[in-house]
N, CA, C and O atoms as CSV, one atom per row, in Angstrom:
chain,resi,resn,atom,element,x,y,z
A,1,UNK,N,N,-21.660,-1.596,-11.226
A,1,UNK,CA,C,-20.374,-1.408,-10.610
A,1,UNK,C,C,-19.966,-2.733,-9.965
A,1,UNK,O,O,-20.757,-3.379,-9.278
A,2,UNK,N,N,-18.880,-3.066,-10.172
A,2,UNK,CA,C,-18.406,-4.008,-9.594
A,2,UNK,C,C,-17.451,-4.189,-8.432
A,2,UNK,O,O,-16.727,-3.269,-8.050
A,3,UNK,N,N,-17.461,-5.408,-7.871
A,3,UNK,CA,C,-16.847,-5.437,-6.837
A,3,UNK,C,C,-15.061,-5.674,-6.880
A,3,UNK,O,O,-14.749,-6.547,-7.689
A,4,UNK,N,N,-14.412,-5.325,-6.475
A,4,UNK,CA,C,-12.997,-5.283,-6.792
A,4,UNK,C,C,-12.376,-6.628,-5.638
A,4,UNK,O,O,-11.848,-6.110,-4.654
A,5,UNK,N,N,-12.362,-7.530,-5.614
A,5,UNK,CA,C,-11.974,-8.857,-5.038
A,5,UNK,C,C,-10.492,-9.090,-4.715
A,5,UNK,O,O,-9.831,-9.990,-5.234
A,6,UNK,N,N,-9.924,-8.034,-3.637
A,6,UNK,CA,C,-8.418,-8.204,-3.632
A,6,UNK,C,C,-7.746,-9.193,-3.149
A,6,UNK,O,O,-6.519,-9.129,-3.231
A,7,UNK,N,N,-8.251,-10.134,-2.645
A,7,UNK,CA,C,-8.038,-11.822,-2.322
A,7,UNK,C,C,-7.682,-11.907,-3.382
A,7,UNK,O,O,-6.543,-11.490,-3.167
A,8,UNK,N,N,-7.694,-12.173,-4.754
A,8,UNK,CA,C,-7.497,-12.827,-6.334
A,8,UNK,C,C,-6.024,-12.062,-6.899
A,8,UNK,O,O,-5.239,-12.685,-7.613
A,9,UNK,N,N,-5.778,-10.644,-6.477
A,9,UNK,CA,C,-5.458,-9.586,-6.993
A,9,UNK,C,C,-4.194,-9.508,-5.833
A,9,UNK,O,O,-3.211,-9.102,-6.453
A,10,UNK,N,N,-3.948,-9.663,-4.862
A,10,UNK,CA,C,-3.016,-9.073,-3.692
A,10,UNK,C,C,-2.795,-9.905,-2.974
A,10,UNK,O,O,-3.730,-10.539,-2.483
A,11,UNK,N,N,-1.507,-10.188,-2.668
A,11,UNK,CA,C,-1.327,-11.532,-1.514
A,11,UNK,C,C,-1.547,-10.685,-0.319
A,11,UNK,O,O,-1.673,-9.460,-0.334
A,12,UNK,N,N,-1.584,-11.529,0.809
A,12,UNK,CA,C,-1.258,-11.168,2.549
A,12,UNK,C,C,-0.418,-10.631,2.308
A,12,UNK,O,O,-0.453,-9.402,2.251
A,13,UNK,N,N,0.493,-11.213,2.111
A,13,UNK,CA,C,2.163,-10.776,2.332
A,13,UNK,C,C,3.052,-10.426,1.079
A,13,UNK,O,O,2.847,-10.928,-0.027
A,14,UNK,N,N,4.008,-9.565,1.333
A,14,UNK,CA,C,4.829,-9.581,0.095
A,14,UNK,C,C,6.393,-10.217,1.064
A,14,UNK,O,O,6.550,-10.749,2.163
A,15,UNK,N,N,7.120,-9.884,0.172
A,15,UNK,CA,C,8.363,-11.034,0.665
A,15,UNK,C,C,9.506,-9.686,0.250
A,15,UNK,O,O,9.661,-8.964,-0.735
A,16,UNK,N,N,10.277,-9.855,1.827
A,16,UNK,CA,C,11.264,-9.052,1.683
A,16,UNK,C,C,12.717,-9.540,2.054
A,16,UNK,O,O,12.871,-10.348,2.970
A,17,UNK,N,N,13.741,-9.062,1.361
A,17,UNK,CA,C,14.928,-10.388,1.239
A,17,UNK,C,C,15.665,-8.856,2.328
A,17,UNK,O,O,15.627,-7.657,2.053
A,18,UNK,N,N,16.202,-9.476,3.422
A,18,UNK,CA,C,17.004,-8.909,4.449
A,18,UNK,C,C,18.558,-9.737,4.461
A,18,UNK,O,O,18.553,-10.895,4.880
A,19,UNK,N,N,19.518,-9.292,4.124
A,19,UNK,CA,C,20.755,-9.588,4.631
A,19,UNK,C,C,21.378,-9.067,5.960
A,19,UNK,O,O,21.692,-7.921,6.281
A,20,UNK,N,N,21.481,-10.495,6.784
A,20,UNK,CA,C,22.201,-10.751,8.027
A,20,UNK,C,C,23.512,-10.620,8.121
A,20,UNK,O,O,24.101,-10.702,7.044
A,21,UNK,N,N,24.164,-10.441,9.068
A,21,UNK,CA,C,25.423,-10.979,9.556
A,21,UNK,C,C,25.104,-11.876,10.157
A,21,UNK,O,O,24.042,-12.056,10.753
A,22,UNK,N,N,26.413,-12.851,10.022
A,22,UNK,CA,C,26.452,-14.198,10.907
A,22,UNK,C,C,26.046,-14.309,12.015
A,22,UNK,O,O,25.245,-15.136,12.451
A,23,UNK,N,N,26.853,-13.047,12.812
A,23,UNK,CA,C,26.757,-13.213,14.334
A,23,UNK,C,C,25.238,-12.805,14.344
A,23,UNK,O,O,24.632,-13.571,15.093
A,24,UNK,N,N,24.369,-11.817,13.745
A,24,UNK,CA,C,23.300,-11.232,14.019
A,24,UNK,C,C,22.065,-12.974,13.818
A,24,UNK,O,O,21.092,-13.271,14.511
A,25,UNK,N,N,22.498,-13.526,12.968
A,25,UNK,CA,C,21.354,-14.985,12.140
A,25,UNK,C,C,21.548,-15.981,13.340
A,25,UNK,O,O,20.624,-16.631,13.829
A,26,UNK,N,N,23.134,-16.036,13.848
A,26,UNK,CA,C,23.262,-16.985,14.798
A,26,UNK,C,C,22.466,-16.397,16.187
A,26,UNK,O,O,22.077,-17.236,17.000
A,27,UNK,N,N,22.309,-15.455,16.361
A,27,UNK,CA,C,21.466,-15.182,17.539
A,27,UNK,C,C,20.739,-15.269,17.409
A,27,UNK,O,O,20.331,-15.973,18.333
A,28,UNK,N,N,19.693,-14.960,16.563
A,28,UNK,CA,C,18.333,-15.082,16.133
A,28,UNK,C,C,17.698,-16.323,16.115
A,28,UNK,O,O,16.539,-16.641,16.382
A,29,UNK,N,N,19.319,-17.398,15.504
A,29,UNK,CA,C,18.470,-18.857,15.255
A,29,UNK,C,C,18.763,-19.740,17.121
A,29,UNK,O,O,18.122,-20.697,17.556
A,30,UNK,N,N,19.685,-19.134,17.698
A,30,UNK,CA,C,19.497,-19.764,18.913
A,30,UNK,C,C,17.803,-19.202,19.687
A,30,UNK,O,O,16.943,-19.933,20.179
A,31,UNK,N,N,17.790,-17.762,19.554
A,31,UNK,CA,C,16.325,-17.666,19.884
A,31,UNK,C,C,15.316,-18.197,19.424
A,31,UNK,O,O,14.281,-18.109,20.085
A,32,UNK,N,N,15.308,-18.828,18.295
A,32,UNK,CA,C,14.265,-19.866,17.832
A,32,UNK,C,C,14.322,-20.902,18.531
A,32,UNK,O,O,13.404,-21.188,19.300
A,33,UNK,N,N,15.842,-21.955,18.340
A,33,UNK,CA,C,16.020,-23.038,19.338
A,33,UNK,C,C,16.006,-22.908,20.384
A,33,UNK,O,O,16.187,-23.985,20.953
A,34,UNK,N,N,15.833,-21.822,21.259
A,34,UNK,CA,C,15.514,-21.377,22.680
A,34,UNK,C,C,13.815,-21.342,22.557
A,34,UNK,O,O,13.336,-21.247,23.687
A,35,UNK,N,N,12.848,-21.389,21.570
A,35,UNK,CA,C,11.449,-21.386,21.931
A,35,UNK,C,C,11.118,-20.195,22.158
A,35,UNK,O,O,10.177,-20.288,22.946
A,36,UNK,N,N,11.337,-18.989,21.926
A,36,UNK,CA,C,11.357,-17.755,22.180
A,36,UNK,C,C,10.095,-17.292,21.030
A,36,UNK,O,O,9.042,-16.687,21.232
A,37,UNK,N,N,10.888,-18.042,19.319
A,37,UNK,CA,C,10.125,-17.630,18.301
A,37,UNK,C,C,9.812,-18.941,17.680
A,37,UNK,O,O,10.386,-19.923,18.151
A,38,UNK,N,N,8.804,-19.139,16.476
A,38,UNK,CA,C,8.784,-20.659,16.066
A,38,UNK,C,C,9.396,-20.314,14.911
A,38,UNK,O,O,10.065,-21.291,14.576
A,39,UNK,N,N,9.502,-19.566,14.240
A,39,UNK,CA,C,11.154,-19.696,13.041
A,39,UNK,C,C,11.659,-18.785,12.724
A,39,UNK,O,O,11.650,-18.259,13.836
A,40,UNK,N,N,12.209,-17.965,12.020
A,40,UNK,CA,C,13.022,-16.804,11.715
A,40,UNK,C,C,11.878,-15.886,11.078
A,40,UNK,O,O,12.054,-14.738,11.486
A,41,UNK,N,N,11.036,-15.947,10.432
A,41,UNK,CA,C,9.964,-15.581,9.836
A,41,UNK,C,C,9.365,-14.759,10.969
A,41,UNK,O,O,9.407,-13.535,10.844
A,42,UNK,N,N,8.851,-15.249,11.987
A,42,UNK,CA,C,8.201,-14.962,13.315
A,42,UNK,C,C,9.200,-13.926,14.213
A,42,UNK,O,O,8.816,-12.976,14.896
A,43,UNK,N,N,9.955,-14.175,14.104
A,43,UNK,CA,C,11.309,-13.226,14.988
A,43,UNK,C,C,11.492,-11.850,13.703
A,43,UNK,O,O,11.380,-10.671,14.042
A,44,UNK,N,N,11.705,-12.159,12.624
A,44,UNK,CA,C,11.857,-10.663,11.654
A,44,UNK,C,C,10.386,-9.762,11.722
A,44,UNK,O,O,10.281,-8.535,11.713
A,45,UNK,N,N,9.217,-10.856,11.798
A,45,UNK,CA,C,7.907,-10.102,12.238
A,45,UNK,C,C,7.606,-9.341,13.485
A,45,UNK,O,O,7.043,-8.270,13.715
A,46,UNK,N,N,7.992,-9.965,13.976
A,46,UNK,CA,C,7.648,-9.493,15.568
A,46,UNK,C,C,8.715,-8.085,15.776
A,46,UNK,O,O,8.216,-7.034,16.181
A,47,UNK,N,N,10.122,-8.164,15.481
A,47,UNK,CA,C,11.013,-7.136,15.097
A,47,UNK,C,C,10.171,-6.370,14.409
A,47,UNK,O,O,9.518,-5.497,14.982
A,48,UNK,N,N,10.096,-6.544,13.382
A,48,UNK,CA,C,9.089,-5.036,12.698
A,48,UNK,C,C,8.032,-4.798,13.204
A,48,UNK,O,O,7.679,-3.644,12.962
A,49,UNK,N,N,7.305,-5.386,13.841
A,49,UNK,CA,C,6.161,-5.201,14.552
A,49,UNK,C,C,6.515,-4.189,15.719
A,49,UNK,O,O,5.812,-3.193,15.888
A,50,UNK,N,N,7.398,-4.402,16.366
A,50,UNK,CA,C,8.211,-4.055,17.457
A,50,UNK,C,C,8.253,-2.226,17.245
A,50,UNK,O,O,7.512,-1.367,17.723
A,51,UNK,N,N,9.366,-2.117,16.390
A,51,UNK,CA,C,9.501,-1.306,15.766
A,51,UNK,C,C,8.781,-0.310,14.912
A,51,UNK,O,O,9.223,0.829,14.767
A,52,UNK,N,N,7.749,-0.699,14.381
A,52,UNK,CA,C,6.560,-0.087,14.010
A,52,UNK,C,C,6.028,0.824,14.722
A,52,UNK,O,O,5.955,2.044,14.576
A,53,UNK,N,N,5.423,-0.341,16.024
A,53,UNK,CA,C,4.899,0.432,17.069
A,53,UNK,C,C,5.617,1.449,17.771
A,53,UNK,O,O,5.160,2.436,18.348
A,54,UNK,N,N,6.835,1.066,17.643
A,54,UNK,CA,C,7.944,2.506,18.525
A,54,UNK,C,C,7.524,3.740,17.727
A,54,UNK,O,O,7.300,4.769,18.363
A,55,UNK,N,N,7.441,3.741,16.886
A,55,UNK,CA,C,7.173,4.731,15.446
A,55,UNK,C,C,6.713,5.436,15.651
A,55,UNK,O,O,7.050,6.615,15.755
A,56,UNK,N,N,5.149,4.607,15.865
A,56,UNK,CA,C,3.903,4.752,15.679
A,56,UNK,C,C,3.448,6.639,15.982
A,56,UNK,O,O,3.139,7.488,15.146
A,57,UNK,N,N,3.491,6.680,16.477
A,57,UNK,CA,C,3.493,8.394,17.100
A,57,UNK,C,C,3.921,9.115,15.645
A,57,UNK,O,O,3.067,9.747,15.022
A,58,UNK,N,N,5.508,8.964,15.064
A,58,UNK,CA,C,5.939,9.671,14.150
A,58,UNK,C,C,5.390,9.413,12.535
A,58,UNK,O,O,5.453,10.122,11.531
A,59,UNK,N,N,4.806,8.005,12.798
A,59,UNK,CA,C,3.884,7.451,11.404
A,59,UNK,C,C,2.401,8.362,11.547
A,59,UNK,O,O,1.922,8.847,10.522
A,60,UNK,N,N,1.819,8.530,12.683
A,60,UNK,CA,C,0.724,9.479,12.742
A,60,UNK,C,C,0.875,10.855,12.244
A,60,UNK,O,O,0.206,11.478,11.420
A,61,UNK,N,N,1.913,11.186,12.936
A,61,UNK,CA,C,1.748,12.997,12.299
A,61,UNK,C,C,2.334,13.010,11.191
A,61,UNK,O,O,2.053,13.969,10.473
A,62,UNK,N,N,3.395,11.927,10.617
A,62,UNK,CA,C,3.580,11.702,9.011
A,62,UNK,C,C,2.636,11.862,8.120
A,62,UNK,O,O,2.623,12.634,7.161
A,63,UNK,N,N,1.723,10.993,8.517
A,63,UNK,CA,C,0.226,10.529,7.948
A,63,UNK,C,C,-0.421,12.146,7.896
A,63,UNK,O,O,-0.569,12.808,6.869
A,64,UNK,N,N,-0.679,12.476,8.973
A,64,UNK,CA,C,-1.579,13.728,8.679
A,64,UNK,C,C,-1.020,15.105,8.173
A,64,UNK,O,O,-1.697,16.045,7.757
A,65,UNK,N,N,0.883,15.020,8.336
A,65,UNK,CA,C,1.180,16.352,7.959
A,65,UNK,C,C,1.343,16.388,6.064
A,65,UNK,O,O,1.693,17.342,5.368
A,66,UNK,N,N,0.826,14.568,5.499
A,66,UNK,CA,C,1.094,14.776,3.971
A,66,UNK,C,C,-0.261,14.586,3.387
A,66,UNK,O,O,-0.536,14.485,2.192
A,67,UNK,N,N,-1.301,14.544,4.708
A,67,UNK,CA,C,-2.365,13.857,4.026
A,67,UNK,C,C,-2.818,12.662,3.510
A,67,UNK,O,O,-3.793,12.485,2.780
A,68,UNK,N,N,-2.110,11.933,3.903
A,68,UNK,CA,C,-1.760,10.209,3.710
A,68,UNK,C,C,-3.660,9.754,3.959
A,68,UNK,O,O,-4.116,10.332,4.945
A,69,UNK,N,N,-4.465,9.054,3.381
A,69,UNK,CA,C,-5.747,8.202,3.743
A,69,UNK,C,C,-4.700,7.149,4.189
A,69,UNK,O,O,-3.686,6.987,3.510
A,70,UNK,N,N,-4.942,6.375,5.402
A,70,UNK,CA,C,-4.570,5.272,5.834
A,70,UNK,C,C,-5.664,4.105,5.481
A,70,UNK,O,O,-6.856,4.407,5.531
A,71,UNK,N,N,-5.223,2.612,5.080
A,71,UNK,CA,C,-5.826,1.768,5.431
A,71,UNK,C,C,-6.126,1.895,3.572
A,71,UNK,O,O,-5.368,2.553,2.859
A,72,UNK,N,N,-7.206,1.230,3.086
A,72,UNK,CA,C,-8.305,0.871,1.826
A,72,UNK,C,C,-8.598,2.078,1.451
A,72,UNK,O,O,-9.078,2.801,2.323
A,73,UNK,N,N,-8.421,2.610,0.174
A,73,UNK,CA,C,-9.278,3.458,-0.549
A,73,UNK,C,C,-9.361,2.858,-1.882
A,73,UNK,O,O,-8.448,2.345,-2.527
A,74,UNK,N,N,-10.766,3.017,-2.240
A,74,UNK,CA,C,-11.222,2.502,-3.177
A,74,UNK,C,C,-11.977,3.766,-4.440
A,74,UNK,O,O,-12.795,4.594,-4.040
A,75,UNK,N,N,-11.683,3.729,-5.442
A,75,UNK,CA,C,-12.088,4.470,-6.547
A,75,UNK,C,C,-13.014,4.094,-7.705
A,75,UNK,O,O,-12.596,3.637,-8.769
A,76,UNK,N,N,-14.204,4.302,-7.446
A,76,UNK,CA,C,-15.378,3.352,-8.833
A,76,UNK,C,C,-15.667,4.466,-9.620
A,76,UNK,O,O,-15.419,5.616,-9.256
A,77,UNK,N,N,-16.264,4.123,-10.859
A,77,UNK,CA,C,-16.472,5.253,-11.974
A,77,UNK,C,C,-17.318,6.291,-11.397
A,77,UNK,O,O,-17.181,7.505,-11.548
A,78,UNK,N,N,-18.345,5.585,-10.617
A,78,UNK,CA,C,-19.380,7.127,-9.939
A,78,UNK,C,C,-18.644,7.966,-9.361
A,78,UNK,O,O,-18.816,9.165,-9.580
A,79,UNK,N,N,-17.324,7.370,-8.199
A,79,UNK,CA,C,-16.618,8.677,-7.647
A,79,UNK,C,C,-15.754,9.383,-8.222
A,79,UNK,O,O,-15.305,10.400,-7.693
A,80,UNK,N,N,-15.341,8.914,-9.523
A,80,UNK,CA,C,-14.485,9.477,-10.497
A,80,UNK,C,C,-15.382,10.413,-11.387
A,80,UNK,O,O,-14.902,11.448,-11.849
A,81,UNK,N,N,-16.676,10.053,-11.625
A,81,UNK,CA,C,-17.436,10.199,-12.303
A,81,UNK,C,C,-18.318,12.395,-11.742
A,81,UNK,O,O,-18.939,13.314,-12.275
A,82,UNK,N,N,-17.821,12.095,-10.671
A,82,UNK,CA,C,-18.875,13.395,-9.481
A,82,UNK,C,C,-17.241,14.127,-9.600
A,82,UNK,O,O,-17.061,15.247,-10.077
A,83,UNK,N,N,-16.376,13.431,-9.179
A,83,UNK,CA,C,-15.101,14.125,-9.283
A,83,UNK,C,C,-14.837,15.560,-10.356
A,83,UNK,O,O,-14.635,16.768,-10.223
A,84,UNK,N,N,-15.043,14.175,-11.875
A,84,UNK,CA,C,-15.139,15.495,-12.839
A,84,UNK,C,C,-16.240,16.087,-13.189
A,84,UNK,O,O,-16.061,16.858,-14.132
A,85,UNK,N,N,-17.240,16.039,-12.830
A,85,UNK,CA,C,-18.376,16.822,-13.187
A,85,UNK,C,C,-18.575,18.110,-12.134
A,85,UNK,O,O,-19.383,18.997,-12.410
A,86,UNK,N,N,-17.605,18.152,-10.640
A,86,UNK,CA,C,-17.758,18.856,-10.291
A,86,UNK,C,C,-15.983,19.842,-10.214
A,86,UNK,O,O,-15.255,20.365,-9.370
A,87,UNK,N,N,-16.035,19.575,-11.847
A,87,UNK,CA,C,-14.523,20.137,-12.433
A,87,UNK,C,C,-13.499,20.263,-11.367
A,87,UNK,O,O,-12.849,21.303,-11.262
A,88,UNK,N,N,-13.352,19.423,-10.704
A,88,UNK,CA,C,-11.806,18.976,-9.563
A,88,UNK,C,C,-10.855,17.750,-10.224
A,88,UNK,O,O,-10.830,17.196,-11.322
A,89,UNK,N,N,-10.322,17.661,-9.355
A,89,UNK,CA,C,-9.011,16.524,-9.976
A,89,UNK,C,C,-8.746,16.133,-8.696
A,89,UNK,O,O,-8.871,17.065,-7.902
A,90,UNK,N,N,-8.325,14.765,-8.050
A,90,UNK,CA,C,-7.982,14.354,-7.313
A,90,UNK,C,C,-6.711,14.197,-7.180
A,90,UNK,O,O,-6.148,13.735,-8.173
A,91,UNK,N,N,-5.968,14.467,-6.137
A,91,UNK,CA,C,-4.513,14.271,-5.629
A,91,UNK,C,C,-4.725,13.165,-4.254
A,91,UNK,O,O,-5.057,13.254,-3.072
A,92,UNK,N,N,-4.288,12.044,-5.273
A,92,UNK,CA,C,-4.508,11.001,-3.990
A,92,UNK,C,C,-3.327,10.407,-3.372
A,92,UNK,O,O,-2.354,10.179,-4.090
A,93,UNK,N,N,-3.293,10.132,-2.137
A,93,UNK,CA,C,-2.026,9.641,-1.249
A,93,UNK,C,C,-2.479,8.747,-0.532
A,93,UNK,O,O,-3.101,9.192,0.432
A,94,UNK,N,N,-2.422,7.513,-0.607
A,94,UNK,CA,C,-2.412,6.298,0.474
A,94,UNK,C,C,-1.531,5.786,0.759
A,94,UNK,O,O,-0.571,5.697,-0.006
A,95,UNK,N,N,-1.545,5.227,2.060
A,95,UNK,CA,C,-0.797,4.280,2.970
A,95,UNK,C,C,-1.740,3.348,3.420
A,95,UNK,O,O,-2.623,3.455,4.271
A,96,UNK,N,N,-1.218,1.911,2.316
A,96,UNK,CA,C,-1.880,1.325,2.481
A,96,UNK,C,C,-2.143,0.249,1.107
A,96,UNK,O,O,-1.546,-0.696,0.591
A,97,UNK,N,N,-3.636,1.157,0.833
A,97,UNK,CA,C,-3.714,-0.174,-0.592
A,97,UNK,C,C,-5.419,1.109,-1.547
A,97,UNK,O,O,-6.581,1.347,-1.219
A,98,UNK,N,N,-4.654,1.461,-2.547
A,98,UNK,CA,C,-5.651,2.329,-3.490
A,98,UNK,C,C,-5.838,1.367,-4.282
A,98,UNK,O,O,-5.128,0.387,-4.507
A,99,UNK,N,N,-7.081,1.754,-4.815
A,99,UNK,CA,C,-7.862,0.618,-6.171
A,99,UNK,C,C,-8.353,1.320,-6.721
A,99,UNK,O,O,-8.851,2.265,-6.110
A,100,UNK,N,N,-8.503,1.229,-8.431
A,100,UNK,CA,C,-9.398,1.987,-8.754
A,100,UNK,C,C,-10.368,0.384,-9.753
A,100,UNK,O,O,-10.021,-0.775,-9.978
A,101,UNK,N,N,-11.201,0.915,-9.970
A,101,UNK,CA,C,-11.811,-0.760,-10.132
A,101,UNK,C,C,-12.000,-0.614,-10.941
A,101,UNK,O,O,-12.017,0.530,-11.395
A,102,UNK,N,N,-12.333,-1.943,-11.835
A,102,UNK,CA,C,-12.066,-2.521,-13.176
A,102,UNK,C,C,-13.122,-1.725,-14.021
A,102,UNK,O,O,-12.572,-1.259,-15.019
A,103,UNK,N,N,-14.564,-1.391,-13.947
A,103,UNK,CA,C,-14.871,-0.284,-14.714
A,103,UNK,C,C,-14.692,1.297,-14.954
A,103,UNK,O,O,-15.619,1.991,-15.371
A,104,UNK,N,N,-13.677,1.698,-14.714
A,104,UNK,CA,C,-12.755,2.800,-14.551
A,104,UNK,C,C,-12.767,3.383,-16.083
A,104,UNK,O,O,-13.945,3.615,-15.810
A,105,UNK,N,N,-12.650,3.714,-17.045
A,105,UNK,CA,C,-12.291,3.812,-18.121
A,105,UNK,C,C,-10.847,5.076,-18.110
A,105,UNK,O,O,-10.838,6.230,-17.683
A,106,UNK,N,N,-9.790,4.290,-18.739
A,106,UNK,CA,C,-8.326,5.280,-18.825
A,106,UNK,C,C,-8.638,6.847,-18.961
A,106,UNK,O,O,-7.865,7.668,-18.467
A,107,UNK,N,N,-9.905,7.267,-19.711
A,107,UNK,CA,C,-10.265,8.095,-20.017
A,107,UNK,C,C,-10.489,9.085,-18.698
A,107,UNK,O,O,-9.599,9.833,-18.294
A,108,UNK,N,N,-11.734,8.990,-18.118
A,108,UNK,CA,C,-11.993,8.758,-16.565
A,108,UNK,C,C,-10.848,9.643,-15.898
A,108,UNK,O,O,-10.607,10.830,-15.679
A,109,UNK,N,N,-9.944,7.635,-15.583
A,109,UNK,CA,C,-8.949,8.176,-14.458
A,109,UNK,C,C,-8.242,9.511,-15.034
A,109,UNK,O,O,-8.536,10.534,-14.415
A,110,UNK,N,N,-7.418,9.647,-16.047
A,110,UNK,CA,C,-6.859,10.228,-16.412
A,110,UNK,C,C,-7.289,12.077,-16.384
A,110,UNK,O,O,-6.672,13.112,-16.132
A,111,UNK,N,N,-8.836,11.677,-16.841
A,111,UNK,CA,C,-9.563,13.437,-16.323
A,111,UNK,C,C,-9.692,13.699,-14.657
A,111,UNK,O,O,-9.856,14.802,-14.135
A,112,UNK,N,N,-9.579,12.436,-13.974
A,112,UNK,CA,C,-9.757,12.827,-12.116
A,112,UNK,C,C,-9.300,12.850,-11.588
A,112,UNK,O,O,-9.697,13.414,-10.568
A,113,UNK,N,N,-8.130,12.373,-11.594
A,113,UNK,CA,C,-6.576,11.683,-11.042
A,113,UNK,C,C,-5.515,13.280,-11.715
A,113,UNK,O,O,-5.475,13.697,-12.873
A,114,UNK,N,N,-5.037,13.646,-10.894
A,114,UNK,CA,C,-3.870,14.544,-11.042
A,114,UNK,C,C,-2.730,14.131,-10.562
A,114,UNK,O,O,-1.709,14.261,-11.237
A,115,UNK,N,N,-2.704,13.505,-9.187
A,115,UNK,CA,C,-1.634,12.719,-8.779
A,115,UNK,C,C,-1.742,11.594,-8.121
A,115,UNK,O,O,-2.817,11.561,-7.523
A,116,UNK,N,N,-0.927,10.397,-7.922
A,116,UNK,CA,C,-1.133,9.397,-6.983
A,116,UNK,C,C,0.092,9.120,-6.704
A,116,UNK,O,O,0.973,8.905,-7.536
A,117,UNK,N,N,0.203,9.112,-5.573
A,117,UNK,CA,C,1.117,8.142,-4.769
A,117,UNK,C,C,0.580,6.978,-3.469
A,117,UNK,O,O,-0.348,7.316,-2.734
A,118,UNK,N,N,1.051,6.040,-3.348
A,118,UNK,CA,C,0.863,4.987,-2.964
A,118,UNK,C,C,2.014,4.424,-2.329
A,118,UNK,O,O,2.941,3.877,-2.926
A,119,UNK,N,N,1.888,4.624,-0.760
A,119,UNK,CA,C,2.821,3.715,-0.378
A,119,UNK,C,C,1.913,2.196,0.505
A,119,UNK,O,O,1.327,2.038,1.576
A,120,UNK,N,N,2.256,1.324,-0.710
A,120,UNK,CA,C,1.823,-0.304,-0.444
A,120,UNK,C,C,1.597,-0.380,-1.571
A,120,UNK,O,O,2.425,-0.055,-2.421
A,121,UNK,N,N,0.384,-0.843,-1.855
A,121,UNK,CA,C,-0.002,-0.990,-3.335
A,121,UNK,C,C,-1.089,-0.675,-3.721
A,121,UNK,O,O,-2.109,-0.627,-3.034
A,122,UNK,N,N,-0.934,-0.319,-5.374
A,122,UNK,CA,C,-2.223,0.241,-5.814
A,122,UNK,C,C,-2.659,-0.748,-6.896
A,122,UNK,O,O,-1.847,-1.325,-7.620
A,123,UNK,N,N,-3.937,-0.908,-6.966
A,123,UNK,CA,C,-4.556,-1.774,-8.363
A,123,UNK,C,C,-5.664,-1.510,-8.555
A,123,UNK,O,O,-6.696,-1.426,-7.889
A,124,UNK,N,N,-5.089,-1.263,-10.473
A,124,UNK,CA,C,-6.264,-0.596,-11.339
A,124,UNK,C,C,-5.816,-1.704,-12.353
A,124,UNK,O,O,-4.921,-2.541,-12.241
A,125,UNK,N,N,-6.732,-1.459,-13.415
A,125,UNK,CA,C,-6.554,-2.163,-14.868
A,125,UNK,C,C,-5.106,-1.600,-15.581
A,125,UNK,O,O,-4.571,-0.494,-15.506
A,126,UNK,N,N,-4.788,-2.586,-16.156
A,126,UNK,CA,C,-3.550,-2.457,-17.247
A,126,UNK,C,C,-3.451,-1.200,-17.788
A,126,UNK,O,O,-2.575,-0.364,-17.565
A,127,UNK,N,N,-4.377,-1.119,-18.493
A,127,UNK,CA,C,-4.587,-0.100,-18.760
A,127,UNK,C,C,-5.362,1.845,-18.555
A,127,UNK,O,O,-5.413,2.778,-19.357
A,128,UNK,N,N,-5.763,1.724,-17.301
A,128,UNK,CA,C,-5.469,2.924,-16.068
A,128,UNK,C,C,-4.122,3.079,-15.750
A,128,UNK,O,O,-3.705,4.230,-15.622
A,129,UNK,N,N,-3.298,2.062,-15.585
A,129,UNK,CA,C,-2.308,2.523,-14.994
A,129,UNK,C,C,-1.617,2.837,-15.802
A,129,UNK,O,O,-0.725,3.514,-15.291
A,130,UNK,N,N,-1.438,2.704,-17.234
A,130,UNK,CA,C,-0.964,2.956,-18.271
A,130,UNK,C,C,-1.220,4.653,-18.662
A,130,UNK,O,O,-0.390,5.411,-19.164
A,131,UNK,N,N,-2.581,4.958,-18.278
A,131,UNK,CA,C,-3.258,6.269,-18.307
A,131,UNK,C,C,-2.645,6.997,-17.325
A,131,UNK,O,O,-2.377,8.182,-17.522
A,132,UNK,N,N,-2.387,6.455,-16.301
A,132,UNK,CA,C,-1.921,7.304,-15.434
A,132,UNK,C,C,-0.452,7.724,-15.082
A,132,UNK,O,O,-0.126,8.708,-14.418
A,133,UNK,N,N,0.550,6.587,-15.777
A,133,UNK,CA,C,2.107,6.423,-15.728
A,133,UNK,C,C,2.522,7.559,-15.297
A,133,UNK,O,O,3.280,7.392,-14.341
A,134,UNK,N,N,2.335,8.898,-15.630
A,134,UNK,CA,C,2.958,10.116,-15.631
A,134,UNK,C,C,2.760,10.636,-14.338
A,134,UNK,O,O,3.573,11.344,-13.744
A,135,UNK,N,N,1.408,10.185,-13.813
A,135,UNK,CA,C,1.077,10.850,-12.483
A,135,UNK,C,C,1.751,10.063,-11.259
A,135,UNK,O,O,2.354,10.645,-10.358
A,136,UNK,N,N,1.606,8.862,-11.320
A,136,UNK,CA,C,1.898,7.941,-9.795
A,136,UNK,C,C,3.607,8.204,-9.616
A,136,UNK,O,O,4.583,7.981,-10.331
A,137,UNK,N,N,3.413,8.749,-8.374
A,137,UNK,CA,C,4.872,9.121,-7.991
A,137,UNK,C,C,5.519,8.307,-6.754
A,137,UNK,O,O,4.984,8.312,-5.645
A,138,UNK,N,N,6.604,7.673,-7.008
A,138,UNK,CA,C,7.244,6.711,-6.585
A,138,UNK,C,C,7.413,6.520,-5.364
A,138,UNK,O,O,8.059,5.548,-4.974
């Protein structure tokens, strides 16, 4: 079994394009030139950060009233493998980041996997996810 190396596979960050109003960019960029933030990058972070945490309470019972795994879940052929031998199917939901790792066979996922959804990202082989197209719900 191998190790699934998401450094190679997944940046830190993904990149999200936000449209401003003037008046909203010009405040923002005087709060930079005020030393407040060190560039606009840092001020849209800290805003969502901000905001997150206000959440946070309603992201918890989100999380538990859909069943959400928070954080890393990871999927190797042995747990796929016990999955179907003990004739179940998995309905998986993360928030966060699902993997199913590179010795997976389409075959496999496709007998253990009933549903997936993924909010962040998920990575399997080309072809798992190809196996699975029908199931991962948007």
């Amino acid at each position: 079994m191998g190790i699934v190396n998401i450094k190679t596979k997944l940046p830190d960050t993904d990149k999200v394009t936000v449209n401003l109003g003037l008046v909203d960019l010009a405040q923002m960029d005087l709060l930079v030139e005020e030393g407040f933030y060190t560039n606009r990058t840092d001020f849209v972070r800290t805003a969502i950060r901000n905001q997150l945490e206000r959440h946070a309470e309603s992201i918890r019972e989100t999380v538990l009233r859909k069943r959400f795994v928070m954080g890393l879940q990871r999927y190797s052929r042995s747990d796929l493998e016990r999955v179907v031998a003990a004739g179940e199917r998995l309905e998986i939901q993360v928030l966060g980041l699902a993997t199913v790792e590179d010795d997976v066979a389409p075959e496999l996922a496709r007998a253990a996997i009933a549903s997936i959804r993924v909010l962040g990202a998920f990575i399997a082989s080309p072809a798992v996810k190809d196996a699975l197209a029908d199931r991962i719900q948007a």
